[in-house]
C-alpha positions in Angstrom: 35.7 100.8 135.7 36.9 98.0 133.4 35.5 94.8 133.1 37.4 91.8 134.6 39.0 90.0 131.3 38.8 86.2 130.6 41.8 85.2 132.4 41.1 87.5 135.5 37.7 85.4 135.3 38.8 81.7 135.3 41.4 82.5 138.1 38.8 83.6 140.3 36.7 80.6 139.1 39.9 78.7 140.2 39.6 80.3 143.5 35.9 79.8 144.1 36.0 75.8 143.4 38.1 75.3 146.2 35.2 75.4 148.1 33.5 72.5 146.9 36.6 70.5 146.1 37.9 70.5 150.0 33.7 70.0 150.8 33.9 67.1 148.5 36.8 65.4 149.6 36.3 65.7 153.7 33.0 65.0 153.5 33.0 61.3 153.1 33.5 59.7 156.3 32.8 63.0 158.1 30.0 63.5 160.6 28.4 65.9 158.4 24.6 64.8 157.9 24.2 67.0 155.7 27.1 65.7 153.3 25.5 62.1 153.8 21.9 63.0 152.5 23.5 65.0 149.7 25.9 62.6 149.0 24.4 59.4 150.1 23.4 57.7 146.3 26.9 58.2 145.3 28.6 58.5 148.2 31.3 55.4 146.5 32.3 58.2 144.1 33.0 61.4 146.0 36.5 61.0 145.9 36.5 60.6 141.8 33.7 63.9 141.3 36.7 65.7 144.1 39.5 64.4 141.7 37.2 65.9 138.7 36.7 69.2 140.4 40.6 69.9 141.0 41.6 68.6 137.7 39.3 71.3 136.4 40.7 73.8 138.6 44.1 72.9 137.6 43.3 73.2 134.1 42.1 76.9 134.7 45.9 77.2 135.3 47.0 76.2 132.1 44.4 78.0 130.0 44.3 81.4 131.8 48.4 81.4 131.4 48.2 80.9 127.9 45.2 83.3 126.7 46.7 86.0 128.9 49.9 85.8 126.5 48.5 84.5 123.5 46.2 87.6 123.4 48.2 90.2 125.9 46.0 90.5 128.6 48.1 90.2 131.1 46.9 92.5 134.2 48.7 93.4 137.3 45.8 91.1 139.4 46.7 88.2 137.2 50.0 88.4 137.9 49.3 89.0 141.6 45.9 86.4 141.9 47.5 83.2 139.4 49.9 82.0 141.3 48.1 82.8 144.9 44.9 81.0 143.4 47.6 77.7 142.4 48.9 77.9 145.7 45.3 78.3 147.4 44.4 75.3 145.6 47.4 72.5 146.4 47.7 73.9 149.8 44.1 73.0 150.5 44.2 70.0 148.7 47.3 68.9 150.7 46.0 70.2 154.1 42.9 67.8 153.3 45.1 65.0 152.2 46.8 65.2 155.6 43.4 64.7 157.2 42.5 62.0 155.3 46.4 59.9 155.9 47.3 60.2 152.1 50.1 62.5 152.1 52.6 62.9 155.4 52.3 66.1 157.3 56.4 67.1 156.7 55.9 67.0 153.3 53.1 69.6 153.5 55.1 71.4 156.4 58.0 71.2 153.5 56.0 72.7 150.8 53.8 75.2 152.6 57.1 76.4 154.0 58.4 77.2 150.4 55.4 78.4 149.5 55.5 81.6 152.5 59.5 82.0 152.0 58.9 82.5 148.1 56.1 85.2 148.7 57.7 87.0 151.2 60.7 87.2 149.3 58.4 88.6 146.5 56.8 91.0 148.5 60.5 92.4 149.8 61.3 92.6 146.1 58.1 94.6 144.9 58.8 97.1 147.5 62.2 97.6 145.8 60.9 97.8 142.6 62.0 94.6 141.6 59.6 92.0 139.7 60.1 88.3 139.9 59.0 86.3 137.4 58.4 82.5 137.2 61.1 80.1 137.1 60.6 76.8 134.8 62.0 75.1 138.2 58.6 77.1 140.0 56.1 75.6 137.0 57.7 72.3 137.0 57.3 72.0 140.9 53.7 73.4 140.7 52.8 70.2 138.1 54.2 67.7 139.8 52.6 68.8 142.8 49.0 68.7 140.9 49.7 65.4 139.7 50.8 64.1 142.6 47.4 65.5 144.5 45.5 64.1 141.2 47.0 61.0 142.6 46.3 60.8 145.9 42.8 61.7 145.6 42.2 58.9 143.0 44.0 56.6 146.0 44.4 53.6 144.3 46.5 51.4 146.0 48.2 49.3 142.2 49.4 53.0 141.6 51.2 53.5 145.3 54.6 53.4 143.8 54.2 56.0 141.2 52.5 57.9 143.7 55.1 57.9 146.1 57.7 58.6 143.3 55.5 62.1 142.0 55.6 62.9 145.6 59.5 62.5 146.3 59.8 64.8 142.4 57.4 67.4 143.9 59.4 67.4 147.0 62.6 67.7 145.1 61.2 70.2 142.8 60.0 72.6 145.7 63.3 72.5 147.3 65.4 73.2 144.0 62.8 75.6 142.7 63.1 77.3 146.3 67.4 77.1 146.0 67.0 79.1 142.1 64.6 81.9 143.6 67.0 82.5 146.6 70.3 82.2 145.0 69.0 84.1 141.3 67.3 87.1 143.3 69.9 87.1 146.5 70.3 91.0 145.9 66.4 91.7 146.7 67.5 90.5 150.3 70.4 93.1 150.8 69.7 95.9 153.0 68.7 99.2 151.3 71.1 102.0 151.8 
């Protein structure tokens, strides 16, 4: 059996501080006592060590990318677990900005939605044979998405505006990004003879 490589590893990694990250951010306010005598020295900066714990995880992005082709180890799991583990990661983060009134629900509805089309669309291909690799549109969406979460957990209201403006170029950026999958890869969808 051959040992998971570097890359393979920090994805994971990326996977497994999810956890914490989504405990972090609910947790303040929550009726979790548990949270409260964990928390309860430092409870004014949950919301920053959260903020430090996805920007982590988001880097993880950027560094098991560029190791995996700077050193060709790319595996068939990284291609698979990468961009699951980024979408694992700004979906939760989103679903929990919904629950704390920092992001509107439509916006998550909007982006979630792309998010099962694209796979789906991926999965048809892959039984034909047919790989789809990332688009710039697809990495540019998936940044400005993490900023604009890095954003909304920070929550500081001088920076609303910019906020609000990341969010409206993430929303954008999903919707073109979903328009140049569909109309670049529109023979995956035709029926097999």
């Amino acid at each position: 059996m051959k040992k998971m490589n570097l890359p393979n590893k920090l994805t994971i990694f990326r996977v497994i501080l999810i956890v914490p990250f989504v405990l972090l951010l609910l947790g303040e306010g929550s009726r979790w006592g548990w949270f409260e005598a964990l928390f309860g020295g430092i409870l004014e900066y949950v919301d920053y060590i959260a903020l430090a714990v996805f920007a982590v995880a988001s880097l993880t992005d950027l560094v098991d990318g560029h190791i995996a082709r700077k050193y060709n180890l790319v595996t068939n799991f990284g291609k698979f677990m990468d961009p699951l583990a980024d979408k694992l990661l700004v979906c939760a983060a989103m679903i929990a900005l919904v629950e704390l009134g920092r992001i509107p629900a439509w916006v998550v509805i909007v982006i979630i939605s792309r998010e099962f089309i694209i796979s789906g669309f991926r999965l048809v291909a892959a039984d034909n044979n047919v790989v789809i690799a990332a688009s710039y549109w697809g990495k540019f969406k998936t940044a400005f998405q993490m900023v604009m979460v890095c954003l909304m957990i920070a929550d500081i209201s001088r920076l609303q505006t910019v906020t609000d403006i990341v969010m409206w170029i993430a929303l954008g950026l999903t919707l073109i990004s979903l328009i140049d999958y569909l109309a670049k890869n529109k023979g995956v969808m035709r029926e097999q003879r």
